[in-house]
C-alpha positions, -999 to 999 in steps of 0.1 A, spaced: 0 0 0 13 37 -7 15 63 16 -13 92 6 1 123 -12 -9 155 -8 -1 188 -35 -13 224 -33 -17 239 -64 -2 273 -65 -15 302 -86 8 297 -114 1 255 -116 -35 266 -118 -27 292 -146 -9 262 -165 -38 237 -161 -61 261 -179 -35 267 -205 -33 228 -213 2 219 -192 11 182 -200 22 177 -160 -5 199 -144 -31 175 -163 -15 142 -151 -16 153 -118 -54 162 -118 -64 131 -138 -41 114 -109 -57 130 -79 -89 120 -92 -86 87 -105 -64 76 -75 -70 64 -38 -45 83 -17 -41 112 -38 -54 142 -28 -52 180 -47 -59 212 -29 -67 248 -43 -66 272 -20 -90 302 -19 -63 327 -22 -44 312 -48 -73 309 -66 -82 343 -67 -48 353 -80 -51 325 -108 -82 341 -119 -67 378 -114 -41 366 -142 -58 345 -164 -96 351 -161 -120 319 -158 -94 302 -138 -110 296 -109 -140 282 -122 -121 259 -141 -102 247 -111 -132 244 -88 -152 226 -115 -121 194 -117 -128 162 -100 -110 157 -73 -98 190 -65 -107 202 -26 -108 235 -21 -89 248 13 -107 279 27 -91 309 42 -105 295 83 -89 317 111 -55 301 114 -47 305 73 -59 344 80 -36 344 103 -6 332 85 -18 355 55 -17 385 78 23 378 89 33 381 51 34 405 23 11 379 -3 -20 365 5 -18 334 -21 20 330 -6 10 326 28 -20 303 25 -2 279 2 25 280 27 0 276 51 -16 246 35 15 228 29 31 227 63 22 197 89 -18 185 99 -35 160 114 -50 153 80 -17 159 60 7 149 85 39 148 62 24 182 50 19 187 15 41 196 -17 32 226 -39 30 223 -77 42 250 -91 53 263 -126 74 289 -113 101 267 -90 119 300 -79 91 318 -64 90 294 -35 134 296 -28 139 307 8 99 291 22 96 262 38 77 241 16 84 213 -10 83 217 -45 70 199 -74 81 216 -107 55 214 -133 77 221 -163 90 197 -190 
């Protein structure tokens, strides 16, 4: 049996499953189609995703699959300490929980925006 693994999409990975990304698309059709993979957009990231590339969100929301992570009172929190609000609450959403208790890596198509955070990454370009 395999351990469950659990990815936050950043804004960026969202952006690139809308625009047809190869790795963004395998890892959807994986988080749905298979027990102990789990795929989380959260609310803040998805409001920049849709600030860049309009219809984004909606796309997102709409996959199978896909749990949506609210901002609750201890991601406001975290979003308040920094200077970016999709920053923060992926940051937020990766580290340890009882539900994700290895935390979570974040998909990303931009790799270098996440240098100097504590999170892991998982580089969504070819």
């Amino acid at each position: 049996m395999t351990e469950a693994l659990h990815v936050i999409l950043d804004d960026t990975a969202m952006i690139a499953a809308g625009a047809g990304n190869v790795l963004a698309s395998r890892l959807i059709h994986r988080a749905h189609a298979t027990q102990g993979w789990f795929l989380y957009a959260p609310t803040c990231a998805l409001v920049e995703a849709d600030r860049t590339r309009r219809g984004t969100a909606e796309h997102i929301v709409a996959l199978p699959g896909v749990i949506v992570l609210d901002l609750d009172l201890p991601a406001a929190l975290a979003v308040a300490r920094d200077t970016g609000w999709a920053p923060a609450h992926i940051e937020h959403a990766a580290q340890l929980t009882p539900e994700r208790p290895d935390g979570a890596v974040v998909a990303t198509a931009v790799p270098g925006r996440w240098k100097g955070r504590l999170v892991r990454v998982l580089d969504l370009n070819p």
